[in-house]
N, CA, C and O atoms as a GROMACS GRO file, in nm:
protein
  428
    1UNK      N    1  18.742  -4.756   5.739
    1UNK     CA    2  18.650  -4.676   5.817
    1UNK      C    3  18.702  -4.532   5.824
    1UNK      O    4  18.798  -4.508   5.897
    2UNK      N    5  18.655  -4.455   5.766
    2UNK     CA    6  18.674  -4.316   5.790
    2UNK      C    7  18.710  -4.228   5.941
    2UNK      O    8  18.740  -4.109   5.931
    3UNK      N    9  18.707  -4.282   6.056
    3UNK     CA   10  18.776  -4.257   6.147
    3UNK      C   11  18.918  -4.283   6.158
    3UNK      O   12  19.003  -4.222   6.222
    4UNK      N   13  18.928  -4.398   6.071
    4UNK     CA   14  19.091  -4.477   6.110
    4UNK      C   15  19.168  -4.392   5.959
    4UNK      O   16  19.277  -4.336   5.951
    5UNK      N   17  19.086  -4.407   5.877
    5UNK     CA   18  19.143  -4.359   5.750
    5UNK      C   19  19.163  -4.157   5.708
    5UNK      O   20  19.229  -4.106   5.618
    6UNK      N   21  19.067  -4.083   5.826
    6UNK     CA   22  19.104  -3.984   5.831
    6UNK      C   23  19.129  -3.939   5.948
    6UNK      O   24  19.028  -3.881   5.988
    7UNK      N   25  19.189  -3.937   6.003
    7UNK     CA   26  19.223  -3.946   6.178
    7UNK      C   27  19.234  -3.816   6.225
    7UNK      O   28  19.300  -3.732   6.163
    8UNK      N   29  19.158  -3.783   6.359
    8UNK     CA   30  19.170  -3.619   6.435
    8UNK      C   31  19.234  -3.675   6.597
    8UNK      O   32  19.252  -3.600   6.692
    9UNK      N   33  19.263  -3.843   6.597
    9UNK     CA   34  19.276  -3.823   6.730
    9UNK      C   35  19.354  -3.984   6.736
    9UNK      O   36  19.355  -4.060   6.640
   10UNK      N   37  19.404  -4.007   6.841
   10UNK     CA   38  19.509  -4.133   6.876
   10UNK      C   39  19.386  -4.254   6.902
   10UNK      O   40  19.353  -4.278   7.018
   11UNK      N   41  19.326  -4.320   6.798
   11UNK     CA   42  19.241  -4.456   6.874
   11UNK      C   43  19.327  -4.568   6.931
   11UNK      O   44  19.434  -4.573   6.870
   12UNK      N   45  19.319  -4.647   7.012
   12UNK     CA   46  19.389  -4.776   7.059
   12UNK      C   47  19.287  -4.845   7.120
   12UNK      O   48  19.184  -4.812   7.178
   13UNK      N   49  19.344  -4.953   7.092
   13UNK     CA   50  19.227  -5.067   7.178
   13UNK      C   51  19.266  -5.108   7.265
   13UNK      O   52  19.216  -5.210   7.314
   14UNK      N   53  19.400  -5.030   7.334
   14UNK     CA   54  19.459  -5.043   7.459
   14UNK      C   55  19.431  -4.971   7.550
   14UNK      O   56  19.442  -4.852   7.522
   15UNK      N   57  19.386  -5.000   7.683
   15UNK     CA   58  19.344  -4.931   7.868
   15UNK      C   59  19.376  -4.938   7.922
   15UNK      O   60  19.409  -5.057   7.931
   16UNK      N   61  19.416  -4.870   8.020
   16UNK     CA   62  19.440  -4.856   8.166
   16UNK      C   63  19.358  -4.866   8.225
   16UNK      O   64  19.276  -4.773   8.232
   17UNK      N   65  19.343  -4.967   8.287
   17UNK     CA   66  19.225  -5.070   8.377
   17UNK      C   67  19.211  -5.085   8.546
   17UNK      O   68  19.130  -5.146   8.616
   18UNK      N   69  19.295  -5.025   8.568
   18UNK     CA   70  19.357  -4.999   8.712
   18UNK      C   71  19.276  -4.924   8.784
   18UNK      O   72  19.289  -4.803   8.768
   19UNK      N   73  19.176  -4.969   8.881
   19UNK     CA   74  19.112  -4.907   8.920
   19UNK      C   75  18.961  -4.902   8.888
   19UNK      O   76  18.873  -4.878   8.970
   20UNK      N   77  18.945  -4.927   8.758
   20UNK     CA   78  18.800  -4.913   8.664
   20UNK      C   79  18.760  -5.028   8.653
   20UNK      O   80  18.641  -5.041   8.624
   21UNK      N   81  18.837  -5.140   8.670
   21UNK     CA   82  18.744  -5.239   8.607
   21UNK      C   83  18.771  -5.303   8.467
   21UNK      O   84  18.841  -5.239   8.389
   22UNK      N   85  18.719  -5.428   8.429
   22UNK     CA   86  18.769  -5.474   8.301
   22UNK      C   87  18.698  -5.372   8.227
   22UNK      O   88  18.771  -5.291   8.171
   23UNK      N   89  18.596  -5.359   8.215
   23UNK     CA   90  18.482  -5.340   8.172
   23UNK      C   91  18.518  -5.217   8.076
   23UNK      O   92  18.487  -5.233   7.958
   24UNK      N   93  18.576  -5.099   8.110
   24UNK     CA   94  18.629  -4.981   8.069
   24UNK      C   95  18.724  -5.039   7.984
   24UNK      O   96  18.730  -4.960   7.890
   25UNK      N   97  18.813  -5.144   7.961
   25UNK     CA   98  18.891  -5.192   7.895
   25UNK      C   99  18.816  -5.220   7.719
   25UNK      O  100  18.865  -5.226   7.606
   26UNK      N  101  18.720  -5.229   7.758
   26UNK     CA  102  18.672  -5.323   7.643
   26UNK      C  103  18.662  -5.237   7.498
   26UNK      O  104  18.666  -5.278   7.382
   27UNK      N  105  18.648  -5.085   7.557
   27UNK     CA  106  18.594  -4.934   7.477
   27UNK      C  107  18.768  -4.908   7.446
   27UNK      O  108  18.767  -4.814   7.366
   28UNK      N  109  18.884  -4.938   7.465
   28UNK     CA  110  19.002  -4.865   7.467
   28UNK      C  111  19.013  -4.707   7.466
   28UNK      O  112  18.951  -4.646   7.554
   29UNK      N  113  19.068  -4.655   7.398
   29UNK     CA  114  19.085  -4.562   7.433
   29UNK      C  115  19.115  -4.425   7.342
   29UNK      O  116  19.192  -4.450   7.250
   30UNK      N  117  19.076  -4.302   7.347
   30UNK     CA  118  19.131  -4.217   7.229
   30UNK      C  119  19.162  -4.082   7.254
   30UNK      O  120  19.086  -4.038   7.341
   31UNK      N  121  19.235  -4.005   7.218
   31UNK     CA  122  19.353  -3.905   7.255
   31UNK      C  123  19.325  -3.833   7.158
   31UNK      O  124  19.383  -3.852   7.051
   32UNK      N  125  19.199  -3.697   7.178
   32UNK     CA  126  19.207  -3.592   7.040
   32UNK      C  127  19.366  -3.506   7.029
   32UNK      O  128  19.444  -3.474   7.118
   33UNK      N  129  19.372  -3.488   6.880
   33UNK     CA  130  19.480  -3.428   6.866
   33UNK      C  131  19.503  -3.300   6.876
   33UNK      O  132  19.523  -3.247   6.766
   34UNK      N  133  19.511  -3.178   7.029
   34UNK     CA  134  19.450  -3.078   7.032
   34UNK      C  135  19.580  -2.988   7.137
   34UNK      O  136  19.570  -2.898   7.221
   35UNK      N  137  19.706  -3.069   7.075
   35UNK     CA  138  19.791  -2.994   7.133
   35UNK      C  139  19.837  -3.051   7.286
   35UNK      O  140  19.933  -2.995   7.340
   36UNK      N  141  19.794  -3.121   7.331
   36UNK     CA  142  19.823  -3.162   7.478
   36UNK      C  143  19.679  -3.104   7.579
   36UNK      O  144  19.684  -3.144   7.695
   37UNK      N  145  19.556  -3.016   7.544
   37UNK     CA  146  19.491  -2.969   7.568
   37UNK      C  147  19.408  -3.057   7.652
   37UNK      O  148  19.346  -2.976   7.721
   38UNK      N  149  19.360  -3.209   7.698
   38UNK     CA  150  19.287  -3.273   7.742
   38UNK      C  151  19.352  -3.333   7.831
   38UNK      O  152  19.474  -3.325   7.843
   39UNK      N  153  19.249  -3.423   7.928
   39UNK     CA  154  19.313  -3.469   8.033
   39UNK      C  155  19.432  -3.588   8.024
   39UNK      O  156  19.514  -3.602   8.115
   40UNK      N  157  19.432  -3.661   7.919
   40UNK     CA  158  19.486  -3.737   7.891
   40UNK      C  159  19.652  -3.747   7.839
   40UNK      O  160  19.728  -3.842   7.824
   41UNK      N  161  19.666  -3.582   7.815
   41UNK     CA  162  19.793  -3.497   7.797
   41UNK      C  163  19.905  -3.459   7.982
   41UNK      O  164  20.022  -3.432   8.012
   42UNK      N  165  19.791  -3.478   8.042
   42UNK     CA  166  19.828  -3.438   8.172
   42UNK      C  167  19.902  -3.499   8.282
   42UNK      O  168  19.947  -3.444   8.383
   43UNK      N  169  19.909  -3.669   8.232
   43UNK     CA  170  19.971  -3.758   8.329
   43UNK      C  171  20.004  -3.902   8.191
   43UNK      O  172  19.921  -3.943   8.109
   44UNK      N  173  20.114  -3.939   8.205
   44UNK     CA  174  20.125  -4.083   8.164
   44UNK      C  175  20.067  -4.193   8.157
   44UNK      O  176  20.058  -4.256   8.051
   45UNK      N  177  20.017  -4.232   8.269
   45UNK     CA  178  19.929  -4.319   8.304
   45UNK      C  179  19.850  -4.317   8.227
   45UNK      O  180  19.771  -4.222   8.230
   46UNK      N  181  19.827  -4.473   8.069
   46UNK     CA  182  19.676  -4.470   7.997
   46UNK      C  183  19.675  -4.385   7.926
   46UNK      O  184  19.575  -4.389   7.854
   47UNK      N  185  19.754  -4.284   7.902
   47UNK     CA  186  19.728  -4.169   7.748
   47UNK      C  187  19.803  -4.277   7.627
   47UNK      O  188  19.911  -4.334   7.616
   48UNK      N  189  19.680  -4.266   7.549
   48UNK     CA  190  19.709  -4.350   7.456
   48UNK      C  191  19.790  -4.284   7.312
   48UNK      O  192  19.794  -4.343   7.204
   49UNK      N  193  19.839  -4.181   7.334
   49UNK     CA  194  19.941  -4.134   7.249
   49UNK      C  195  20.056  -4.159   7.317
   49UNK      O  196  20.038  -4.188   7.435
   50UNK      N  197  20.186  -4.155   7.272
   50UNK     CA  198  20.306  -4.236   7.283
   50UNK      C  199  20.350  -4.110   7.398
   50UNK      O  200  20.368  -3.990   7.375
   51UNK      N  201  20.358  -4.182   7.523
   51UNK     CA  202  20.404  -4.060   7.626
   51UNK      C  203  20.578  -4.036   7.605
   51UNK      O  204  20.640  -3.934   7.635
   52UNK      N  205  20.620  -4.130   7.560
   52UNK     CA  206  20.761  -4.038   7.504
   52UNK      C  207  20.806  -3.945   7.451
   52UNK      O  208  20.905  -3.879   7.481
   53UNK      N  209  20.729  -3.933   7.361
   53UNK     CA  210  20.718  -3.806   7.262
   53UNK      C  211  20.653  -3.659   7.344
   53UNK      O  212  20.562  -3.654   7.428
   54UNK      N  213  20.703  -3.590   7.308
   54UNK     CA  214  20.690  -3.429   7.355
   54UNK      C  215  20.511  -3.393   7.349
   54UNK      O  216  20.443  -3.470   7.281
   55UNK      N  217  20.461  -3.309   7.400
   55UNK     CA  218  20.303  -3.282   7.369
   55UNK      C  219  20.301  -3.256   7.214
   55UNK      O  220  20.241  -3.319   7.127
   56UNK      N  221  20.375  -3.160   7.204
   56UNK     CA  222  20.382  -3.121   7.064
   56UNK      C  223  20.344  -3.125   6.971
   56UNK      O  224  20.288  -3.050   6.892
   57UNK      N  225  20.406  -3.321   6.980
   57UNK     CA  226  20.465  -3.416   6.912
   57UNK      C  227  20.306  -3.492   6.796
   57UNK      O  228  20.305  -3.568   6.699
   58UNK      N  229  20.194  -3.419   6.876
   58UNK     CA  230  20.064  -3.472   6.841
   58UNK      C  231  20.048  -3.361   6.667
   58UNK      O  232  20.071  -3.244   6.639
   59UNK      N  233  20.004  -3.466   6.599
   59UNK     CA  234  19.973  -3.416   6.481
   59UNK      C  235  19.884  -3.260   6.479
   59UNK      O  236  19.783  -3.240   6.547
   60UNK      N  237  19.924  -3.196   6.418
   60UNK     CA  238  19.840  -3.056   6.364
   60UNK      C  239  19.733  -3.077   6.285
   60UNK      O  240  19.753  -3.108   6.168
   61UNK      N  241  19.600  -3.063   6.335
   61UNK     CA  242  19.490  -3.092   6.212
   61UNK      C  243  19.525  -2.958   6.085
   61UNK      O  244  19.520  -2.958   5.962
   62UNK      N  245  19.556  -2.869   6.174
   62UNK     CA  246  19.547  -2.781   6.025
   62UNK      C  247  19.667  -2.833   5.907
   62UNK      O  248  19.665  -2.823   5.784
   63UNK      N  249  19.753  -2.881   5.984
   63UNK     CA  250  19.882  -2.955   5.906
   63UNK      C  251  19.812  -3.047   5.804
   63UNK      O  252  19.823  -3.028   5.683
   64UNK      N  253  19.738  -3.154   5.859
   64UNK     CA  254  19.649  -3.261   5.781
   64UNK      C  255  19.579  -3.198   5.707
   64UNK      O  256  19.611  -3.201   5.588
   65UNK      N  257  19.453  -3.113   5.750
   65UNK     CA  258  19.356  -3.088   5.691
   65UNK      C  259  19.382  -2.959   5.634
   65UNK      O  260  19.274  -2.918   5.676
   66UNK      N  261  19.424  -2.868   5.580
   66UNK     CA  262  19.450  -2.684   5.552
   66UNK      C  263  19.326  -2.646   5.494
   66UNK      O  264  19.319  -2.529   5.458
   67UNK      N  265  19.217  -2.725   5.476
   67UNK     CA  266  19.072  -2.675   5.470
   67UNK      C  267  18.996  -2.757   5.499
   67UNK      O  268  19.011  -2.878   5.486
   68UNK      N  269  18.872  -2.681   5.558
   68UNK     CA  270  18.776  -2.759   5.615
   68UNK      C  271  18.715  -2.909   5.513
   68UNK      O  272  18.709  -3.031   5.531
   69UNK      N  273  18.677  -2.812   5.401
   69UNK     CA  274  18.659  -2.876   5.256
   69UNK      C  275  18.756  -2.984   5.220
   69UNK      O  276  18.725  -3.094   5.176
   70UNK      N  277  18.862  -2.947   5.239
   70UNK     CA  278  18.979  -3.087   5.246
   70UNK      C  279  18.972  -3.178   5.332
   70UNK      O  280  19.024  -3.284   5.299
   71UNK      N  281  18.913  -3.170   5.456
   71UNK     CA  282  18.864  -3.244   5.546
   71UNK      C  283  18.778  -3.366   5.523
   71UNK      O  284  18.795  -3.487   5.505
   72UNK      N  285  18.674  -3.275   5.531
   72UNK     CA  286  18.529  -3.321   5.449
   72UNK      C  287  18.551  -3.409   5.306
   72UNK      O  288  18.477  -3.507   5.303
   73UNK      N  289  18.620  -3.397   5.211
   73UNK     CA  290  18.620  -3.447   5.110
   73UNK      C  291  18.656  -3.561   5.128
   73UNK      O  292  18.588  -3.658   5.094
   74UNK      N  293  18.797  -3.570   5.200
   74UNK     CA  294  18.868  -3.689   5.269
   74UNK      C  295  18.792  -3.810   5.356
   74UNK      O  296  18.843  -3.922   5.344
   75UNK      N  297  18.709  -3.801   5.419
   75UNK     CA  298  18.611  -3.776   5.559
   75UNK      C  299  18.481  -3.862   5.412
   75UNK      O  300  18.458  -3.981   5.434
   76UNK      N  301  18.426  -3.815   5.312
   76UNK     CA  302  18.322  -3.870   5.237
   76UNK      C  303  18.398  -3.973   5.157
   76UNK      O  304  18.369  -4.092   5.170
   77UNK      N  305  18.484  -3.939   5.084
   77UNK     CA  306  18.612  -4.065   5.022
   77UNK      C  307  18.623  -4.173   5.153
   77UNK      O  308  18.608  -4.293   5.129
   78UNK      N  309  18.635  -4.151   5.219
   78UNK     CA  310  18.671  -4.286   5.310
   78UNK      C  311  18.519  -4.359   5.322
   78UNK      O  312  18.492  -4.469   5.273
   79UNK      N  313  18.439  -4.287   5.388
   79UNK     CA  314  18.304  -4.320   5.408
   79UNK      C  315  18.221  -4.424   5.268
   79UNK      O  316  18.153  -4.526   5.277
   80UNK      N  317  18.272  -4.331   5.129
   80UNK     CA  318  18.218  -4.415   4.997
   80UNK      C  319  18.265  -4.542   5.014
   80UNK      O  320  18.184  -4.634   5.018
   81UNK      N  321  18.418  -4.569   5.029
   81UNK     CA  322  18.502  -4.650   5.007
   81UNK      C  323  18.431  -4.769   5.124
   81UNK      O  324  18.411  -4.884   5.084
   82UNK      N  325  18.396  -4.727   5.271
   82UNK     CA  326  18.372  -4.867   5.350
   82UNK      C  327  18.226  -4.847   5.322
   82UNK      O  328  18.143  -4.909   5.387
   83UNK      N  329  18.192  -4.762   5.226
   83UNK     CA  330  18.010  -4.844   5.192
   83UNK      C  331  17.995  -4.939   5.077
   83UNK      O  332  17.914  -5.031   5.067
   84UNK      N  333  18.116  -4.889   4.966
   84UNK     CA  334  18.123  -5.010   4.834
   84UNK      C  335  18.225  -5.120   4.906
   84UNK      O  336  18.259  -5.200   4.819
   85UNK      N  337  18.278  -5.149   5.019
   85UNK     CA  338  18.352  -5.246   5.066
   85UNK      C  339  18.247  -5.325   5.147
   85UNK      O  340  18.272  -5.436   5.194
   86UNK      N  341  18.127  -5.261   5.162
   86UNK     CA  342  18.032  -5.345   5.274
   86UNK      C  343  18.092  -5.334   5.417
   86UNK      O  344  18.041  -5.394   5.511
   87UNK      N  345  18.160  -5.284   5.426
   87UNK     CA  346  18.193  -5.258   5.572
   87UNK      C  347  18.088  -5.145   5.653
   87UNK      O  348  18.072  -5.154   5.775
   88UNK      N  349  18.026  -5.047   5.577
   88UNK     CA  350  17.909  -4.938   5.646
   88UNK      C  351  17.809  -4.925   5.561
   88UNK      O  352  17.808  -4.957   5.442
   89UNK      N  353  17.731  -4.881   5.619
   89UNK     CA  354  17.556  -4.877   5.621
   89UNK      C  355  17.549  -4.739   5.489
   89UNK      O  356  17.609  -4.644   5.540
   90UNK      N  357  17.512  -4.708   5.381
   90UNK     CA  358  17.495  -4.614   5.307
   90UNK      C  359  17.466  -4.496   5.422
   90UNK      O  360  17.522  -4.387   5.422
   91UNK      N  361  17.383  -4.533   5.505
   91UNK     CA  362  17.267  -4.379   5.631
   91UNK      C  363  17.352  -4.382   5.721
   91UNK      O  364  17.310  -4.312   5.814
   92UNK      N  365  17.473  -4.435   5.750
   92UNK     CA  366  17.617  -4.456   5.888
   92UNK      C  367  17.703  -4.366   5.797
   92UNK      O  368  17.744  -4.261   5.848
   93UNK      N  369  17.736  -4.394   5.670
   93UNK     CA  370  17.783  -4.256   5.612
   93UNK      C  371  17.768  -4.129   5.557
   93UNK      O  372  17.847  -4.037   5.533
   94UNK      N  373  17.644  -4.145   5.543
   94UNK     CA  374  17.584  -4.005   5.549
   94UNK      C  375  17.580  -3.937   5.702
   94UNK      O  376  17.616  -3.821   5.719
   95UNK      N  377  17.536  -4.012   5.800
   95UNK     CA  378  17.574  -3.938   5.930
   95UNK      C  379  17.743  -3.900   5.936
   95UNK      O  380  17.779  -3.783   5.939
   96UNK      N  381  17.814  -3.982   5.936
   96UNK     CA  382  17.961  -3.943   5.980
   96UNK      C  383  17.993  -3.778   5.864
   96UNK      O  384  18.018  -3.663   5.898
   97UNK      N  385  17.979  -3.829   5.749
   97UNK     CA  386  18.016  -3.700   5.666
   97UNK      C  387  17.872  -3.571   5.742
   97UNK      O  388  17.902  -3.453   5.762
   98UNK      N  389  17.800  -3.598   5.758
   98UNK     CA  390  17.748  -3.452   5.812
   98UNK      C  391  17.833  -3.435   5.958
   98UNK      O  392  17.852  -3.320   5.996
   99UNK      N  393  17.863  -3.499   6.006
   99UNK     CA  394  17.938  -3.434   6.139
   99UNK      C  395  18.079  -3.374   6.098
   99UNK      O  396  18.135  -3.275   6.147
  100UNK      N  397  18.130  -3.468   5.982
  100UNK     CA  398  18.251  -3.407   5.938
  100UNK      C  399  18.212  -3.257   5.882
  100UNK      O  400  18.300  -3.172   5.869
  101UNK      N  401  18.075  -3.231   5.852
  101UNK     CA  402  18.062  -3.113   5.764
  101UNK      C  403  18.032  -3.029   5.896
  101UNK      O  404  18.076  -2.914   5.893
  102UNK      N  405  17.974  -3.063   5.994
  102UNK     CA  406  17.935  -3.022   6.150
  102UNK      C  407  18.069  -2.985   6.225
  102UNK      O  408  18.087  -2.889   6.300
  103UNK      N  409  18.130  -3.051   6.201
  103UNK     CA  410  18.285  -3.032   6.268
  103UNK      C  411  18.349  -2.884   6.239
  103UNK      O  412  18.314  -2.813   6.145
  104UNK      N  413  18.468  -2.846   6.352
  104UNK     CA  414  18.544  -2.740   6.313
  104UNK      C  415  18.684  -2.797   6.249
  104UNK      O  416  18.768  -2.707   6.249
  105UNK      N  417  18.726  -2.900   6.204
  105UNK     CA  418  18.824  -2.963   6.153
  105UNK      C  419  18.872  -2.902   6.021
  105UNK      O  420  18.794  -2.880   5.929
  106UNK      N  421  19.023  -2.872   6.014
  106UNK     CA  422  19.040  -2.819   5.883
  106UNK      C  423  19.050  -2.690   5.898
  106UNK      O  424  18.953  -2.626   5.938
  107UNK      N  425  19.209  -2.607   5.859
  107UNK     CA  426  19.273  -2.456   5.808
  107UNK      C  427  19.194  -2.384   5.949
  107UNK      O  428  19.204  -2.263   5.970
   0.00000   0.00000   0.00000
């Protein structure tokens, strides 16, 4: 799946449930990679990037991506790949690659 295979952010299928309910559990959880910039950078509790590690410590998209176009290319390669695997819908990857092309991701 082109989310897991080109990654901008920490997915886990792990929650912090405390308080919320199972229910919030079920969605886990995800941590854009934006420098420590979101709320989830702000307290331990449930940030599903490794709170040991420094803010820092979160991947650089421009590091990954150094062009948008490198992005995107990456981002349609994954997308081809889980539509000839039967894992996605031919029109589920054409949406994801236009958001990747919609996106500011990349240099």
């Amino acid at each position: 799946m082109p989310d897991v295979a080109v990654p901008t952010r920490t997915l886990t299928g792990m929650r912090d449930t405390a308080g919320s309910g199972v229910f919030c559990g079920l969605y886990g959880a995800r941590d854009p990679w934006n420098g420590g910039a979101d709320p989830w950078d702000r307290h331990d509790a449930g940030d599903p990037s490794d709170p040991s590690l420094p803010l820092t410590a979160e991947p650089v998209l421009s590091v990954l991506y150094p062009t948008h176009a490198d992005y995107v290319g990456k981002v349609r390669a994954a997308a081809q790949a889980s539509v000839n695997a039967g894992h996605l819908l031919p029109e589920d990857a054409t949406a994801i690659v236009a958001a990747a092309e919609g996106s500011g991701v990349g240099g």
